[in-house]
Backbone bond lengths (Angstrom), bond angles and torsions (degrees), N, CA, C in turn:
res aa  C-N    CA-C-N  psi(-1)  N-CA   C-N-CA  omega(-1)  CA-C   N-CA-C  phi
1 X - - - 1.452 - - 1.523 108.85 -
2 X 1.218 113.41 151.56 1.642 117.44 -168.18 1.543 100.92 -129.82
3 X 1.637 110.65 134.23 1.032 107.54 -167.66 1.646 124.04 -95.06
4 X 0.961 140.54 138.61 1.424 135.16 -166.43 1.600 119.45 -18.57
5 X 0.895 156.66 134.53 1.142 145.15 150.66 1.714 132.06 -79.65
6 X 1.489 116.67 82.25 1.447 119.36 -162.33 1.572 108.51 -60.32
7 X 1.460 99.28 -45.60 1.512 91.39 -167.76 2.140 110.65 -71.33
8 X 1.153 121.40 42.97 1.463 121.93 -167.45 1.989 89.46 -92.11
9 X 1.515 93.27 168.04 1.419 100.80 -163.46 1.283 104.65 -84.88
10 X 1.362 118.31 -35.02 1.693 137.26 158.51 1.370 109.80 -24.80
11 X 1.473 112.86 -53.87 1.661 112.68 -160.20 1.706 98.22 -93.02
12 X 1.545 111.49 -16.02 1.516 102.64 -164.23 1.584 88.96 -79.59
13 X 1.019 127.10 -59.03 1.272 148.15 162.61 1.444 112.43 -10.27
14 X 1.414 120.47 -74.08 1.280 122.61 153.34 1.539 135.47 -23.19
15 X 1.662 103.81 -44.94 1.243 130.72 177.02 1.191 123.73 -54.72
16 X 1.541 115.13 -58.72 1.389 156.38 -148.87 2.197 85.11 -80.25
17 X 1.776 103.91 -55.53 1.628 98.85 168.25 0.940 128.84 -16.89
18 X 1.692 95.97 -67.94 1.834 113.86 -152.82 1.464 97.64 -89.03
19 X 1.772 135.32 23.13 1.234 127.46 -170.46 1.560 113.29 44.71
20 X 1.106 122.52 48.10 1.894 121.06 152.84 1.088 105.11 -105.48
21 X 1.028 104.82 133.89 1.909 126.01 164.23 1.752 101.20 -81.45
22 X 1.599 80.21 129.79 1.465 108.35 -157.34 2.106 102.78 -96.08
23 X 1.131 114.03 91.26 1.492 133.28 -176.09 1.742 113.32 -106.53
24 X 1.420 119.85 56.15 1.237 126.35 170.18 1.341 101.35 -104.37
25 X 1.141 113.09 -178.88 1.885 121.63 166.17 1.752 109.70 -115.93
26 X 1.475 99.66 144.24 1.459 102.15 -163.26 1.471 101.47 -78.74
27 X 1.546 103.31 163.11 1.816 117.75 157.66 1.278 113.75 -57.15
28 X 1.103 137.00 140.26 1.424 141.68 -139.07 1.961 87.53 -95.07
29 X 1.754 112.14 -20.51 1.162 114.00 -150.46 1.487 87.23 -116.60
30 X 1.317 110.38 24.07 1.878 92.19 171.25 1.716 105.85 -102.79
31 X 1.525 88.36 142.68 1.793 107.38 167.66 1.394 134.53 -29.12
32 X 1.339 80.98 -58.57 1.764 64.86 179.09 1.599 99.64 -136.88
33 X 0.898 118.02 127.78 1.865 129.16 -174.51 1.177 100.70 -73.69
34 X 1.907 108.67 138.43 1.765 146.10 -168.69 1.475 73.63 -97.90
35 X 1.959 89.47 156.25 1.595 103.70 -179.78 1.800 91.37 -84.71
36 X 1.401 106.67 158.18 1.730 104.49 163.79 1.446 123.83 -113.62
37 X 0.856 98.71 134.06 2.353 81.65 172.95 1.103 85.79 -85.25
38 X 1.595 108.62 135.33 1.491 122.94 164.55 1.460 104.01 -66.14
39 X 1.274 122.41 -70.95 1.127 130.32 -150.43 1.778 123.49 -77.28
40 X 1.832 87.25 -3.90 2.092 92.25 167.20 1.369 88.77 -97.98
41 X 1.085 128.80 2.60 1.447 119.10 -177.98 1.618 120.60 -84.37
42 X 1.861 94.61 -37.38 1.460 94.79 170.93 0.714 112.47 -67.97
43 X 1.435 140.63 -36.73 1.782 147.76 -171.97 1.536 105.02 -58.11
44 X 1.393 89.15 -50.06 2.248 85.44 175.30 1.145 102.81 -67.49
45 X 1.366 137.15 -0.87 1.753 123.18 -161.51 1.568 79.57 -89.34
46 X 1.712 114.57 -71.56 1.080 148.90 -166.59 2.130 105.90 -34.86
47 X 0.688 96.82 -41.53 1.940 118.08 167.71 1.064 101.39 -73.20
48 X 1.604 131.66 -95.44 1.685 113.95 -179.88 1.241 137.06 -64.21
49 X 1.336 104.92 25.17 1.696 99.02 159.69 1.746 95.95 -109.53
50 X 0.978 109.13 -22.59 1.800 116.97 -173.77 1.622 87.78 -58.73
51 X 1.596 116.22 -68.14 1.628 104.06 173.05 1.108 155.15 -44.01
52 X 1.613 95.28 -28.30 1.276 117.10 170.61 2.019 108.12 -79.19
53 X 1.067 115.61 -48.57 1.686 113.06 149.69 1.640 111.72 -37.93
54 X 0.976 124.07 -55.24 1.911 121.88 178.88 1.655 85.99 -71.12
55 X 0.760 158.28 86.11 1.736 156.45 145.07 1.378 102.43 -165.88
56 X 1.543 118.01 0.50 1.508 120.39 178.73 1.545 107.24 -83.55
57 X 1.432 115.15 -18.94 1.445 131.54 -170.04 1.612 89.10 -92.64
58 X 1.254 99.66 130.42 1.751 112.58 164.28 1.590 104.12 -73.83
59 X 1.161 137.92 -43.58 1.633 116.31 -174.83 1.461 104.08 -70.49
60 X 0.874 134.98 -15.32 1.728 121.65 -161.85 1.506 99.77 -114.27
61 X 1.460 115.79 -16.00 1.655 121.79 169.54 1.137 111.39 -57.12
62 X 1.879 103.43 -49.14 1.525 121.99 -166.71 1.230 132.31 -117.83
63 X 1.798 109.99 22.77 1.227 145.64 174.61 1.783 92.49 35.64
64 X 1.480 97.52 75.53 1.618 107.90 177.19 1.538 98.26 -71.39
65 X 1.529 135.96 -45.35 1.326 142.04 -119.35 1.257 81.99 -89.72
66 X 1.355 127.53 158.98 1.357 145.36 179.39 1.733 119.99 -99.99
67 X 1.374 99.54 -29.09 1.705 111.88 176.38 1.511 99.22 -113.78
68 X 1.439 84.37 167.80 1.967 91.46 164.53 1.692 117.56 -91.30
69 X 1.273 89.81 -14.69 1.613 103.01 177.43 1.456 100.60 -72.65
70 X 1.212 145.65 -63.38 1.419 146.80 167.15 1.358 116.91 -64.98
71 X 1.618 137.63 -10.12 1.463 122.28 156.68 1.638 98.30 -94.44
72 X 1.466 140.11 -10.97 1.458 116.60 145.81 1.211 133.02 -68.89
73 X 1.627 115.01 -22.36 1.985 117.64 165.28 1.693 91.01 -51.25
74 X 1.118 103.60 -58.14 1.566 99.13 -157.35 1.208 131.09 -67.63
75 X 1.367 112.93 -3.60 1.500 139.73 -176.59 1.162 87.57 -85.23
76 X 1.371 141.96 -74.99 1.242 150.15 162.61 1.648 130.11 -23.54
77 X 0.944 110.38 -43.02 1.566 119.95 176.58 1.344 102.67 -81.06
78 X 1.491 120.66 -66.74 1.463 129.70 168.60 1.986 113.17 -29.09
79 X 1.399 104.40 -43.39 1.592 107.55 166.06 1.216 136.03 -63.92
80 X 1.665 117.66 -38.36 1.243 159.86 135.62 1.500 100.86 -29.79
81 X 0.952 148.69 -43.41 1.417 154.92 -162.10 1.720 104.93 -95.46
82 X 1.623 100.20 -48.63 1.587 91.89 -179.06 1.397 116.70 -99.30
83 X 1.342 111.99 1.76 1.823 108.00 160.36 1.158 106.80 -60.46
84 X 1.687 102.22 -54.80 2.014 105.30 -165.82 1.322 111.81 -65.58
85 X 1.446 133.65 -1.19 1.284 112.64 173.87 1.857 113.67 -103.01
């Protein structure tokens, strides 16, 4: 199985449409190298690992909560949990 390819010119392309600034990291094997902002890049690093911390909680992994009002407490507490450590 082959896994998506984000950095393709198709999707940057797409991107570039809807006005998003495009902050992935390239294929080590593409032609000709996109400029990067380093530093929105750490910020995206810095965010998906924060999410990947909220996926450490089994209710919010497995959208246990029944309302949105109680899977946002829990978004919240769950955040609350990984500041304090």
């Amino acid at each position: 199985m082959t896994r998506p390819e984000f950095d393709s010119n198709a999707i940057i392309a797409e991107l570039n449409e809807r006005g998003a600034t495009v902050v992935i990291s390239q294929h080590p094997r593409r032609l000709k190298s996109r400029p990067l902002d380093r530093e929105m890049y750490k910020w995206r690093h810095l965010i998906e690992n924060f999410f990947c911390k909220l996926k450490e909680f089994k209710r919010i992994a497995m959208h246990a909560d029944k309302t949105d009002k109680s899977f946002s407490a829990m978004i919240y507490l769950a955040a609350a949990v990984i500041h304090s450590r």
